[in-house]
Structure formats: C-alpha cells, structure tokens
C-alpha positions in Angstrom: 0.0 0.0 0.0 1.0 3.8 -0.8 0.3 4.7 2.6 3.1 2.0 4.2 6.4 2.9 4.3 9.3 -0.1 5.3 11.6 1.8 6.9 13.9 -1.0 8.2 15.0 -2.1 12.0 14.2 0.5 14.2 17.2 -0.5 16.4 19.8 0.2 14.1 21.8 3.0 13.5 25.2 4.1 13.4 27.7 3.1 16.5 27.9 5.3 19.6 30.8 5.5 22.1 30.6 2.6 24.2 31.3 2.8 27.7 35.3 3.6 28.9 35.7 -0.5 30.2 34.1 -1.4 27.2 35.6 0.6 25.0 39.1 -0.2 26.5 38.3 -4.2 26.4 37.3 -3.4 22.8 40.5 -1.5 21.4 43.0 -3.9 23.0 41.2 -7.4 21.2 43.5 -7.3 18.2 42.7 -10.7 17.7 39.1 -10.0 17.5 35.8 -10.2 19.6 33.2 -12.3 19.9 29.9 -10.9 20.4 27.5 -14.0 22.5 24.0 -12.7 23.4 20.3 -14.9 23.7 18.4 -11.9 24.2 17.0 -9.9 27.1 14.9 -13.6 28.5 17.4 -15.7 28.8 20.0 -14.4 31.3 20.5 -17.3 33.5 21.8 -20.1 31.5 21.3 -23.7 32.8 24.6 -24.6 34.1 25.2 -27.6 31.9 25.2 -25.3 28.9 27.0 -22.6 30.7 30.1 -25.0 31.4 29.9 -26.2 27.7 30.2 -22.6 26.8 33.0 -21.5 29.3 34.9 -24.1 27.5 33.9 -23.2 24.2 35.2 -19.5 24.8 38.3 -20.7 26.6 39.4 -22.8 23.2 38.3 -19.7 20.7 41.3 -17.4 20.0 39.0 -14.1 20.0 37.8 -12.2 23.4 34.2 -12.7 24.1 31.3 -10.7 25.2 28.9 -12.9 26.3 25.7 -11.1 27.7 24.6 -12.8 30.9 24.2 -12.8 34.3 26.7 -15.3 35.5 30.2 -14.2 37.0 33.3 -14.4 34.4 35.9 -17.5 34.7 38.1 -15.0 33.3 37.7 -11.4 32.4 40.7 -10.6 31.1 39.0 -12.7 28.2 35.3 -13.1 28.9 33.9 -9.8 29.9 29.8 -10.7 31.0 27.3 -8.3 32.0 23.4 -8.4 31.9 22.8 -5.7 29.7 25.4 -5.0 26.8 25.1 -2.2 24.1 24.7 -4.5 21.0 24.5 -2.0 18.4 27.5 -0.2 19.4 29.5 -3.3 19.7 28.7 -5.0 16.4 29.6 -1.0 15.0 33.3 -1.5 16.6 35.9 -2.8 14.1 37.0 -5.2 15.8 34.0 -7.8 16.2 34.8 -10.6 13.9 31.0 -12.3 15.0 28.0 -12.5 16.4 26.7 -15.2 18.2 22.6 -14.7 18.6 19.4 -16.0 18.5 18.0 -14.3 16.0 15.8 -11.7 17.2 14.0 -9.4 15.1 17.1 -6.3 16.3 19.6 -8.5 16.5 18.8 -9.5 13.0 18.9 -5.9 11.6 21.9 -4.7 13.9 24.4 -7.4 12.3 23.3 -6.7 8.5 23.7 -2.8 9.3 27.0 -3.4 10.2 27.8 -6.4 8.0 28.9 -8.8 10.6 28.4 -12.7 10.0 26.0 -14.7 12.7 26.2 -18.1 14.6 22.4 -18.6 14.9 20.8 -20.3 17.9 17.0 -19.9 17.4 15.4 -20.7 20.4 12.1 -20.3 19.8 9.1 -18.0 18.0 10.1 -16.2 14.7 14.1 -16.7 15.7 14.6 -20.0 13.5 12.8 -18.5 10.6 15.0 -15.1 11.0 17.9 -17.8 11.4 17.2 -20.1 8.3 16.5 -16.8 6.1 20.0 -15.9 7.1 21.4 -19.2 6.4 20.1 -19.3 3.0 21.4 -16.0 2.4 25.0 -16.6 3.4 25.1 -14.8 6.4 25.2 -17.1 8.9 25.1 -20.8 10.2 22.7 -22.3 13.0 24.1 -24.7 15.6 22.0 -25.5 18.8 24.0 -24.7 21.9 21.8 -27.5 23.8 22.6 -30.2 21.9 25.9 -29.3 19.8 29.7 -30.3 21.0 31.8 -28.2 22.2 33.9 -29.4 19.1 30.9 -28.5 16.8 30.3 -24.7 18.5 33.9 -23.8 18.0 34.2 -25.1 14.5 31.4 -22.6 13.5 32.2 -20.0 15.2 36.1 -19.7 13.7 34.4 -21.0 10.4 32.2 -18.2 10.2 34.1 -15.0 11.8 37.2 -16.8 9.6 35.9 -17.5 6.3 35.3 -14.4 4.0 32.4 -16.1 2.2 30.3 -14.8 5.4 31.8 -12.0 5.6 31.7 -10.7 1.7 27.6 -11.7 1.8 26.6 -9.4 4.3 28.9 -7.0 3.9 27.0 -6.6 0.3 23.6 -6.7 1.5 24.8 -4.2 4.1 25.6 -1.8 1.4 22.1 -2.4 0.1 20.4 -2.3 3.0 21.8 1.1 4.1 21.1 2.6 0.7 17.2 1.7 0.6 16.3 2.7 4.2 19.4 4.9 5.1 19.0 5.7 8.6 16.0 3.8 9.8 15.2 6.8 12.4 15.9 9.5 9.8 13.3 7.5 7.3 10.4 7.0 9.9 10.9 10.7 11.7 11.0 12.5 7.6 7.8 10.7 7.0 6.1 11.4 10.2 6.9 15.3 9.3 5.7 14.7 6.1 1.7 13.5 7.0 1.9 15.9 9.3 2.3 18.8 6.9 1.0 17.6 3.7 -1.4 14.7 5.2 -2.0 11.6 3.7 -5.0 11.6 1.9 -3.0 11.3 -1.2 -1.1 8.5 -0.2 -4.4 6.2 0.5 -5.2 3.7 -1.9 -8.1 3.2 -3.4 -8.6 -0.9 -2.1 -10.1 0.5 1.6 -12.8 1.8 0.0 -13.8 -1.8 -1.9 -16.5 -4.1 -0.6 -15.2 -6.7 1.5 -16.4 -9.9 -0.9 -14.0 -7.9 -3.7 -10.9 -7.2 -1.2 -11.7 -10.7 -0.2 -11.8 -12.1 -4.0 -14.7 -13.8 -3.2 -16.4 -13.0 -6.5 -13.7 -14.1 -8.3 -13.8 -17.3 -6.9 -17.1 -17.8 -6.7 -17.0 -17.5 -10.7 -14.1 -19.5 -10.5 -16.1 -21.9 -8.8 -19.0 -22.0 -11.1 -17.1 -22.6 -14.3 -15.3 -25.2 -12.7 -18.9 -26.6 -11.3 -20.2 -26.1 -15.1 -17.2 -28.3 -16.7 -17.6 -30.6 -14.8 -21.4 -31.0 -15.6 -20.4 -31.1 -18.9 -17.8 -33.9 -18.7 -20.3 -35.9 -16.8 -23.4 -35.4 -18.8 -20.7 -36.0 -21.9 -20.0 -39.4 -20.5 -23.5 -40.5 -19.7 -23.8 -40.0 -23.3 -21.3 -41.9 -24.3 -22.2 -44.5 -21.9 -25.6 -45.3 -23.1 -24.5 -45.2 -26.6 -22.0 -47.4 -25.8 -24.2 -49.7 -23.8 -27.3 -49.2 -26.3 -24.6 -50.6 -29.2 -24.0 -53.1 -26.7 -27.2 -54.5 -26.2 -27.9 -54.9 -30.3 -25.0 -56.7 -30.8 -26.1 -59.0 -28.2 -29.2 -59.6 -29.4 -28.4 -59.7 -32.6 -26.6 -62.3 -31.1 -29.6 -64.2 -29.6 -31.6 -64.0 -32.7 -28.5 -65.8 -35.1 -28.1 -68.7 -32.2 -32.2 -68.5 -32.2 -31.9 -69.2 -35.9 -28.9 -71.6 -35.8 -30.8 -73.5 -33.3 -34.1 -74.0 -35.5 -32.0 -74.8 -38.5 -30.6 -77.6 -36.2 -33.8 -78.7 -34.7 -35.6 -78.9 -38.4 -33.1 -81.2 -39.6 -32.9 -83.3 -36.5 -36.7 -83.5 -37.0 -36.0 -84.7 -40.2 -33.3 -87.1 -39.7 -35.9 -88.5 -37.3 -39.0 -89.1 -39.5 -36.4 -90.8 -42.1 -35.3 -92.8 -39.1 -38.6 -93.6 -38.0 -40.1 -94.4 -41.6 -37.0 -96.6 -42.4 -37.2 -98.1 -39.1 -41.2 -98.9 -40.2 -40.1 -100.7 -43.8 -37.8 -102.3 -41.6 -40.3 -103.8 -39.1 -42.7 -104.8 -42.1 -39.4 -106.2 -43.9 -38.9 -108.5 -40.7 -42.5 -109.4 -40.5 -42.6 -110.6 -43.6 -39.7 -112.7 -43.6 -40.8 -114.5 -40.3 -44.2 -115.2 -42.3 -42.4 -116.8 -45.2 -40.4 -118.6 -43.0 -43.6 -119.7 -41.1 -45.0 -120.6 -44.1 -41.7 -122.6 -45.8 -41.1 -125.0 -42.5 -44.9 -126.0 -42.4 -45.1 -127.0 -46.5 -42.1 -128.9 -45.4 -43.9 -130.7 -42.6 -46.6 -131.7 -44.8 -44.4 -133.2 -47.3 -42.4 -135.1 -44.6 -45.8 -136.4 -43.3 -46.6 -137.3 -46.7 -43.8 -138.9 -47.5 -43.9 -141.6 -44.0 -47.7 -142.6 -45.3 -46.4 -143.1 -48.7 -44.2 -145.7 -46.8 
C-alpha cells in the first residue's frame, strides 16, 4: 500500500561511544571479539550449557562478550554483563561475530554493520529469521543445547574466519543502508511529512472496496462456477457416451440371440428330419422282418406236410 512505508529495523543505526571499560576491552582485542547474546529472556543459563560454553570461549582465540548474568571464569577474556550495548558493539571494528538468537534487532543490527551470525534460534520467529540468514549466506545455525563443544567452535572460527560470510553481508549491508538509510531518519521525515501535507494522497483506493471484492470472493465464486459447469459437462458427456455405448452393446447382443435363435431352429428342423427318415425306415424295416418271419412260417410247415406225406407213402 501507498500509505506503508518499510523503513527497516528500528534499532539500528550508526555506533555510539561505548562505555570507557568497554571501549578499552574493545580497542586492545587485536585478535578480534566475539559478540555472545540470547536476548533480554534468557539471562540465567542452565549450568550444563553454561560449562559447555565456558569451554567453548576458553578454546576460541578471540575475546568474548557474552551477555549474561553469570560471573566471568576470566575477564581478562570473557567480559559478561546483563545488559550489553549491542549496536555499538557489532559497530566496533574489531567484532569478527555475532553469536545470537535471532531476534527481530539482533537480525537488523548485524546486516547494518555487516557482521556474519552463529544462529541459535530458540524459539518463535528466531529460526525463521535464522534459516533466512542461512540461505542467504550470512550465517550458520548450531543448537548450543545439543551441539559439541567441538561442533560450537568449528562454527564459530568457520564463520568469523571465512570471508564467504563475511563478503555476503557486507554486500547486503551496502544495500540495505542505501534503501532505508538511517532507519530513524526514514520514519521521523515521514512522520513530518503527513503531518504537513497529510495523507489523503497516499491512500489507496482498495479501503474503499466491498469486503467480498478485497476478499476475492467474487472471483472465486466464478471461479467456482465454471469449474462446477465443466464438470457437468464432462459428466453429462460421458452418460452420453455411456448409453450409446451400452445401447450398441445391447444390439450386438441380441443380434446375437436371434443368429443362435436361428442356428438352433436350422438344427432342430433337420434333427426333425433325420428323425422321420429314421422312424419311416425303421417302419419298412419292421414290415421287412414281418414278412420274412411269415415266409419262414410258411416254408417250414409245407415242409412238414411233405415229410408227413412222405412216411404214409411208406
């Protein structure tokens, strides 16, 4: 919208004199320094994860300033306090990284002063902010809960080491602090601004649209109805083809019936035939055999007669 203007973190800014302990811890890390902050919540660290990080800062070869409540092993090293001025210290030269969780100024204070990150997200938007940075190239994530000791010093010298980090944020830096310029300066010039001109002009003409158009929803609901309309049409298209398809069906098959019908009668009329041949030869047959048996009949009692003739002849 016209009428919203992105004017960057809020917290960020150009450095400011840090304190004279600070600033003297500061100027003498020639090696470098370690910036190591959770946020303004987590102060008191669980001690298993405290010791882990004692030893993590005793193997690193930078000073660290580690933002917490708990008492320094060693603060000619490790200076701790529970309030640090993070802006001013990622500003100083000499901080090689920034160990954070990712907080929304945390986020915007290390990409205004181009220095690379060693994200812990903890929890809420902090291992989105983290993964964003990740893809980015400004940073890599390790969990200081469940990570080595081993594994939290190899990222940390691999990322306040390796110019890869370094180069990538020190390019969106640039960026950065040529769209927004001075965050502060932005929001304060356009504050003046509404207040002298107003900002009538800058309102767009979408808050004065109906809700169901800001919403879409007659675009959907047409949407919806052409969708609903195709896909009547498909279905009443295949009931069509269906009962064609069905209808050609059913004639073939009793077309079908009808040839079988007319197969079978062909059959049955000669079978009726064969029959009455069978039955009318049979018939001469039976009179044949009749006949033959009266001739026989007849033959064998001529003979007898003769015989008997014959013996009274005698």
């Amino acid at each position: 919208m016209p009428n919203i203007k992105l004017i960057g973190g809020t917290a960020t800014g150009p450095a400011k004199p840090l304190p004279s302990y600070l600033q003297k811890f500061m100027d003498e890390a020639t090696e470098g320094v370690v910036l190591v902050t959770f946020g303004s919540y987590v102060l008191d660290i669980p001690q298993e994860v405290s010791d882990k990080l004692w030893e993590v800062f005793r193997r690193l070869p930078y000073r660290v300033v580690f933002r917490s409540s708990l008492p320094s092993p060693n603060s000619a090293r490790i200076l701790t306090s529970p309030w640090v001025p993070q802006n001013d210290i990622l500003g100083h030269p000499n901080t090689m990284a920034f160990v954070s969780h990712c907080g929304k100024n945390g986020q915007y204070e290390a990409l205004y002063h181009a220095v690379p990150v060693v994200a812990t997200p903890m929890f809420g938007d902090q291992r989105y902010n983290a993964e964003r940075m990740r893809v980015k190239g400004f940073a890599e994530l390790v969990d200081v809960r469940t990570a080595s000791v081993d594994e939290i010093v190899d990222t940390i010298l691999l990322v306040a080491g390796s110019t890869k980090y370094k180069s990538a944020i020190s390019a969106a830096s640039r960026l950065f602090r040529q769209e927004y310029n001075l965050p502060m300066n932005e929001a304060a010039f356009w504050l003046d601004h509404v207040m002298e001109y107003g900002g009538a002009y800058m309102r767009s003409s979408g808050h004065d649209m109906p809700l169901y158009q800001f919403m879409l929803i007659d675009v959907i609901a047409f949407l919806v109805t052409c969708c609903l309309l195709a896909l009547a049409l498909v279905s009443a298209l295949l009931v069509i083809v269906c009962r064609y398809l069905c209808k050609k069906e059913r004639r073939r098959y009793i077309l079908t019936l009808v040839v079988e019908e007319e197969s079978l009668s062909k059959h049955s009329k000669k079978i009726h035939r064969l029959t009455k041949k069978f039955i009318r030869a049979s018939k001469k047959s039976f009179l044949g055999l009749c006949k033959l048996f009266v001739v026989i009949g007849y033959t064998e009692r001529d003979q007898e007669r003769t015989f008997a003739q014959q013996e009274r002849q005698v």
